[in-house]
N, CA, C and O of each residue as an XYZ file, in Angstrom:
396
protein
N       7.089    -20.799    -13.806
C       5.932    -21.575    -13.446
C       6.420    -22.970    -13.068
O       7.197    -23.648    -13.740
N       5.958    -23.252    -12.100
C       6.337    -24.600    -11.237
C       5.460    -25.408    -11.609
O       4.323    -24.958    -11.745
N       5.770    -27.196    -11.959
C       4.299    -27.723    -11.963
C       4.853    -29.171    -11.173
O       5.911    -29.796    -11.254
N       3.975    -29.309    -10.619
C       4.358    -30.894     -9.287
C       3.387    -31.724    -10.020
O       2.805    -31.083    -10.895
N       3.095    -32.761     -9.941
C       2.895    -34.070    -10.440
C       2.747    -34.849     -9.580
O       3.739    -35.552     -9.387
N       1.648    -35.095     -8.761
C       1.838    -36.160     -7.800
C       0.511    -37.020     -8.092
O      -0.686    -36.745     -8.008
N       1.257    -38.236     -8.490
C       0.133    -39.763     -8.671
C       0.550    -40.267     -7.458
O       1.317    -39.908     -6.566
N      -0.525    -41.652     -7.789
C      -0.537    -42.843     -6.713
C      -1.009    -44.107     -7.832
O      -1.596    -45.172     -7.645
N      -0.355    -43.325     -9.305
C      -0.689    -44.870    -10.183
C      -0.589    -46.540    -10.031
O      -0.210    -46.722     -8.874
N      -0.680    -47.222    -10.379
C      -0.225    -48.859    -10.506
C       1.043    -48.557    -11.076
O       1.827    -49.390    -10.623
N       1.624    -47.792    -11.834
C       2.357    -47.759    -13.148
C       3.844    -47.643    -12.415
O       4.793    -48.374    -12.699
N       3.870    -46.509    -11.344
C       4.786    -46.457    -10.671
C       4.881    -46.843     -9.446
O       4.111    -46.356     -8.619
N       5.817    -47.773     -9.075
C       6.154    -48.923     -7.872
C       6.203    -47.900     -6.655
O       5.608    -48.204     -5.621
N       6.857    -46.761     -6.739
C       6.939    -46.162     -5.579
C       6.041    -45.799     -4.947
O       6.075    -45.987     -3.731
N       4.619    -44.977     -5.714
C       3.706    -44.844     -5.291
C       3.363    -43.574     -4.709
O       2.247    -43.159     -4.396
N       4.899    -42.813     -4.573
C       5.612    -41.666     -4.147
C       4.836    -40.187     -5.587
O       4.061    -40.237     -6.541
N       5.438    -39.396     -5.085
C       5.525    -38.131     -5.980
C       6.112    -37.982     -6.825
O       6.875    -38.943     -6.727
N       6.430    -37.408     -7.795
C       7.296    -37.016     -8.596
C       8.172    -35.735     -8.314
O       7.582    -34.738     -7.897
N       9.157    -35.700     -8.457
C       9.953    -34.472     -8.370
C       9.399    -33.453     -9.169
O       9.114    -33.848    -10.299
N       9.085    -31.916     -8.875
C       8.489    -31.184     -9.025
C       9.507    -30.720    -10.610
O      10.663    -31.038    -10.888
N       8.548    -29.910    -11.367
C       9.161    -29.820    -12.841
C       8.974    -28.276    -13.239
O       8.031    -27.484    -13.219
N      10.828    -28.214    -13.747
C      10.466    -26.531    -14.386
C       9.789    -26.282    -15.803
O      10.483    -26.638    -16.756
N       8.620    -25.761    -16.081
C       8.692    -25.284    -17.028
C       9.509    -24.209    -17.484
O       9.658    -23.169    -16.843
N      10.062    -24.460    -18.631
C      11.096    -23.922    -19.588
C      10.409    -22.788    -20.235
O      10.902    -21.672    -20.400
N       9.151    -23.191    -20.610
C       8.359    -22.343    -21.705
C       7.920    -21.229    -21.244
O       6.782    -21.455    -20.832
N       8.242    -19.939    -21.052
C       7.560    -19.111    -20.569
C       5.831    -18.135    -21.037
O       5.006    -17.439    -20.446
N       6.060    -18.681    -22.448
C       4.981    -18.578    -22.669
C       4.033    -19.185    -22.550
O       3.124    -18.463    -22.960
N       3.554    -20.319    -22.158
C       2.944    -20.957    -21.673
C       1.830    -20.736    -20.655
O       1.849    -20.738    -19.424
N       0.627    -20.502    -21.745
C      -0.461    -19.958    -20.604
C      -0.744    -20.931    -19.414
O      -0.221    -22.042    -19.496
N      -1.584    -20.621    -18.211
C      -2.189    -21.376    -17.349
C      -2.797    -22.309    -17.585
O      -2.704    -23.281    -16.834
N      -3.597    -22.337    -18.666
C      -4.000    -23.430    -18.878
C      -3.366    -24.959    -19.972
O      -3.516    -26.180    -19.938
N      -2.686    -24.038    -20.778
C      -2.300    -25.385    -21.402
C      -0.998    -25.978    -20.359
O      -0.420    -27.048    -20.552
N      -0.677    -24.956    -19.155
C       0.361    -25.572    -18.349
C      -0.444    -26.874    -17.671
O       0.122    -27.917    -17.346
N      -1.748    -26.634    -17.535
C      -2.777    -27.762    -16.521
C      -3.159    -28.636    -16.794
O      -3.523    -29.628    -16.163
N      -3.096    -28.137    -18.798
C      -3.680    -29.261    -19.674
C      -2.622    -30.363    -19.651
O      -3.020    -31.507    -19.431
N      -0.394    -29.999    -19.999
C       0.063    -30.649    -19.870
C       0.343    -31.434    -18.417
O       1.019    -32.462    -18.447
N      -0.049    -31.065    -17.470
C       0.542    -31.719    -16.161
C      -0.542    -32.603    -16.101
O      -0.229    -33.698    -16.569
N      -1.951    -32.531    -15.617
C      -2.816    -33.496    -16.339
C      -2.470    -34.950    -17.138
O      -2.675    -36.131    -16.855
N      -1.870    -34.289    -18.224
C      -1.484    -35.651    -19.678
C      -0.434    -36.072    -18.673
O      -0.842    -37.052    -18.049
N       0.321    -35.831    -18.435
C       1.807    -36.271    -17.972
C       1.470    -36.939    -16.757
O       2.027    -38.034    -16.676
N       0.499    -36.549    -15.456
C       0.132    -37.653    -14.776
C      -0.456    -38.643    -14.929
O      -0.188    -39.613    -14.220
N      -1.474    -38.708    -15.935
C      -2.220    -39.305    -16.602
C      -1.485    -40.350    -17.459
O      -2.177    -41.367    -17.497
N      -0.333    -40.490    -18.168
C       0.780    -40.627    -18.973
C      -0.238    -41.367    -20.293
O      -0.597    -42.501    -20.612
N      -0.463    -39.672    -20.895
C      -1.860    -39.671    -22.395
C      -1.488    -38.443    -22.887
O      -1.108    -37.554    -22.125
N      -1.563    -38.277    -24.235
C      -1.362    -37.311    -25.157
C      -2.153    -36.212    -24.595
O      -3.315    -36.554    -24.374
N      -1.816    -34.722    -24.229
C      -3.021    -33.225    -24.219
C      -4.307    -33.662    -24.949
O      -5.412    -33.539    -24.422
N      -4.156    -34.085    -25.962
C      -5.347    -34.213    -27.266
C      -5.978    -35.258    -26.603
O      -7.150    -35.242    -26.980
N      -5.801    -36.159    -25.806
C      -6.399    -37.256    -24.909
C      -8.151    -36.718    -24.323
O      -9.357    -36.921    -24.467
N      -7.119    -35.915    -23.597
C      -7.951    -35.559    -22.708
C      -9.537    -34.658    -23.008
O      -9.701    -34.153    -24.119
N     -10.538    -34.538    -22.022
C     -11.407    -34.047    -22.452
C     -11.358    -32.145    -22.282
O     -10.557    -31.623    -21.506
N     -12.053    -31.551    -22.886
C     -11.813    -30.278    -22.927
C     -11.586    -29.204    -21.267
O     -12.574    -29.205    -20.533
N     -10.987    -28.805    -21.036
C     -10.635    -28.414    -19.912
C     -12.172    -27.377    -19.562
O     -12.844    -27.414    -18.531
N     -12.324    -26.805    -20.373
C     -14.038    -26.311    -19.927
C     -14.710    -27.068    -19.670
O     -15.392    -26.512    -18.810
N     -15.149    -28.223    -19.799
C     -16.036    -29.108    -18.996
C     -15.793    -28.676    -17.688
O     -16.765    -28.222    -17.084
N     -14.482    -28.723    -16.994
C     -14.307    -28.755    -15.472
C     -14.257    -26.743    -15.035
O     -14.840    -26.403    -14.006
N     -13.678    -25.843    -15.740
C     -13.656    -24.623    -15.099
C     -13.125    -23.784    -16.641
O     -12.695    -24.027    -17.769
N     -13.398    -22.996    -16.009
C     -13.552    -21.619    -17.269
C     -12.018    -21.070    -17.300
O     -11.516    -20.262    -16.518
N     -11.385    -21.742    -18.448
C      -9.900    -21.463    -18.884
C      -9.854    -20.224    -19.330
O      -8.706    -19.781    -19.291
N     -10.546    -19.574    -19.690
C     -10.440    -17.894    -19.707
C     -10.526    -17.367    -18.441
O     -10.665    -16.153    -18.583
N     -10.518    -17.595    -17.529
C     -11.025    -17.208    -15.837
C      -9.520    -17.349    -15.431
O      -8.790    -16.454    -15.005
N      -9.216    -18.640    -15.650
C      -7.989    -19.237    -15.160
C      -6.943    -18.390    -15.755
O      -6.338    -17.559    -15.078
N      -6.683    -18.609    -17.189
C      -5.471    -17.621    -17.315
C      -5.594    -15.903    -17.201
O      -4.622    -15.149    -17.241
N      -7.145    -15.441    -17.039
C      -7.033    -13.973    -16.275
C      -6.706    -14.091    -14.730
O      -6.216    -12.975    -14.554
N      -6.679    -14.435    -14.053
C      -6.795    -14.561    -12.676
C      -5.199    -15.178    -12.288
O      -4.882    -15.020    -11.109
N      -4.118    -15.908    -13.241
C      -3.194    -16.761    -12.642
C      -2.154    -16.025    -13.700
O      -2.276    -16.272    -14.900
N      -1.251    -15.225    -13.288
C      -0.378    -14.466    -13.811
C       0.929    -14.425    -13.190
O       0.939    -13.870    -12.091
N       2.174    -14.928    -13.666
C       3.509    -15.248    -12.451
C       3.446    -14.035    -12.723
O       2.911    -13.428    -11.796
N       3.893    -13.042    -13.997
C       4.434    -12.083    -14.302
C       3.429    -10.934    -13.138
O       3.932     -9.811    -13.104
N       2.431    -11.052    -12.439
C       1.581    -10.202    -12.021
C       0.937    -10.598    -10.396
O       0.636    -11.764    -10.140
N       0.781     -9.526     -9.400
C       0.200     -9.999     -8.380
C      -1.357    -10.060     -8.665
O      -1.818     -8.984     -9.044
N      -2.190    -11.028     -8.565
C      -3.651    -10.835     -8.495
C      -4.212    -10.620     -7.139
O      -5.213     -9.941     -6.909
N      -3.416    -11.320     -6.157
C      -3.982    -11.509     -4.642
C      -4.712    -12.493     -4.679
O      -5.474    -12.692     -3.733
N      -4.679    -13.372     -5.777
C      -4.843    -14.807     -5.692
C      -4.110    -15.841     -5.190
O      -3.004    -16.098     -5.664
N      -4.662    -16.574     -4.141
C      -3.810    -17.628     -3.442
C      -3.649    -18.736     -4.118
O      -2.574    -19.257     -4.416
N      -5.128    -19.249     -4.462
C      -4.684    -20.675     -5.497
C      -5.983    -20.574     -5.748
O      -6.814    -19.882     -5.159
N      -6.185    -21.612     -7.047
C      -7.307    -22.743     -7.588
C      -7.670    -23.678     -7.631
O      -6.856    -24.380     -8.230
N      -8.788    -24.399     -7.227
C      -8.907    -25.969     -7.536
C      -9.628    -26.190     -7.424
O     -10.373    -25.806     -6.522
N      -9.961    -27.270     -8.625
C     -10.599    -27.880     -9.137
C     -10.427    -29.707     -9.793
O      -9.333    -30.189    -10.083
N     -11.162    -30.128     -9.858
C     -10.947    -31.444    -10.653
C     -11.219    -31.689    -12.347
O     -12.160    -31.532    -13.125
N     -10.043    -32.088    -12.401
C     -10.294    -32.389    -13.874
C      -9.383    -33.183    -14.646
O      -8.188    -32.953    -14.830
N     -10.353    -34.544    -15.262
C     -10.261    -35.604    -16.011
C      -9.783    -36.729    -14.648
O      -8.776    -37.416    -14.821
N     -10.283    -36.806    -13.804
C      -9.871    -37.248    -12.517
C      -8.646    -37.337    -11.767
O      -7.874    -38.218    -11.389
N      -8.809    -35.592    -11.666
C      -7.167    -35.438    -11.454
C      -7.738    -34.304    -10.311
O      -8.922    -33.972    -10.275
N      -6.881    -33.858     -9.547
C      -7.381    -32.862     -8.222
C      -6.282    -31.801     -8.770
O      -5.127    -32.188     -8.950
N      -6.682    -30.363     -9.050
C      -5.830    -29.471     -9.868
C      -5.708    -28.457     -9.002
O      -6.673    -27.693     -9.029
N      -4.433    -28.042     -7.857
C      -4.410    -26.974     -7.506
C      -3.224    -25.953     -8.447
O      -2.069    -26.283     -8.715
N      -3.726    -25.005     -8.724
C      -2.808    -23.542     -9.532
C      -2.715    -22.275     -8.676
O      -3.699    -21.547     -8.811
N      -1.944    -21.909     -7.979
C      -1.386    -20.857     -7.204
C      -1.225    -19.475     -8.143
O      -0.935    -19.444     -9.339
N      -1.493    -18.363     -7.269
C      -1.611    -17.190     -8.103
C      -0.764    -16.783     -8.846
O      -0.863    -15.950     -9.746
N       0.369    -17.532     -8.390
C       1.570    -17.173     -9.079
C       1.686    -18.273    -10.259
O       2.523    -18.007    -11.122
N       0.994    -19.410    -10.401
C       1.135    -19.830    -11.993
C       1.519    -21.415    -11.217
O       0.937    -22.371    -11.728
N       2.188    -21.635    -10.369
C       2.792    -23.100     -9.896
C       1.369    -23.742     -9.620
O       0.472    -23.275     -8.917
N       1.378    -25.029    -10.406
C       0.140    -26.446    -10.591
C       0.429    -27.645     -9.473
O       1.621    -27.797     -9.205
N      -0.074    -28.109     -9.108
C       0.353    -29.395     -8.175
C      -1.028    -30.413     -8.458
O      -2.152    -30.230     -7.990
N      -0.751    -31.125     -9.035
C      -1.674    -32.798    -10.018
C      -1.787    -33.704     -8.684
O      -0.947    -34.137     -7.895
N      -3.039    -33.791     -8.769
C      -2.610    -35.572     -7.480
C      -3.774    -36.157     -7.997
O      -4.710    -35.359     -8.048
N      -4.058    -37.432     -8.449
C      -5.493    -38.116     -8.340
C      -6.235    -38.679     -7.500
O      -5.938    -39.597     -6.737
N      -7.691    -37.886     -7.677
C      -8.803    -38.186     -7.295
C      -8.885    -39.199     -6.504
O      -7.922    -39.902     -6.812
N      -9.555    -39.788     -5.520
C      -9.902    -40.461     -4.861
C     -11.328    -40.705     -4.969
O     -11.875    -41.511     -4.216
């Protein structure tokens, strides 16, 4: 599972992207992968943030987004905690904020 990270914070001068990041964890469902990329653009604890069901149905998400599996899902997205969340069928996240 791939997860990209792309701000346009104050925080970082470049203003640029971040180099895209392996998750290690393979267990790592879909969603707490969205919950951490989220915190990490955000740069705030998971527990920060507000519940990922407010924005889309995390049982939906990790049935539907399986690396180990083809769904014939292309991607997802949605916004959440003012963050623009695309997740590809294959499990890879890409973070950018909201406008």
């Amino acid at each position: 599972m791939e997860v990209r990270v792309m701000t346009d914070s104050p925080a970082q001068n470049t203003g640029t992207s971040s180099a895209p990041k392996q998750n290690s964890n393979r267990e790592t469902t879909p969603i707490i992968a969205v919950v951490s990329a989220v915190a990490d653009a955000a740069g705030t604890d998971p527990l920060e943030l507000p519940p990922l069901s407010n924005a889309i149905n995390p049982e939906a998400v990790n049935d539907l987004v399986d690396c180990r599996r083809s769904s014939g899902l292309e991607s997802i997205s949605f916004e959440y905690a003012g963050y623009d969340v695309v997740v590809s069928g294959t499990g890879d996240i890409q973070v950018t904020q909201s406008e």
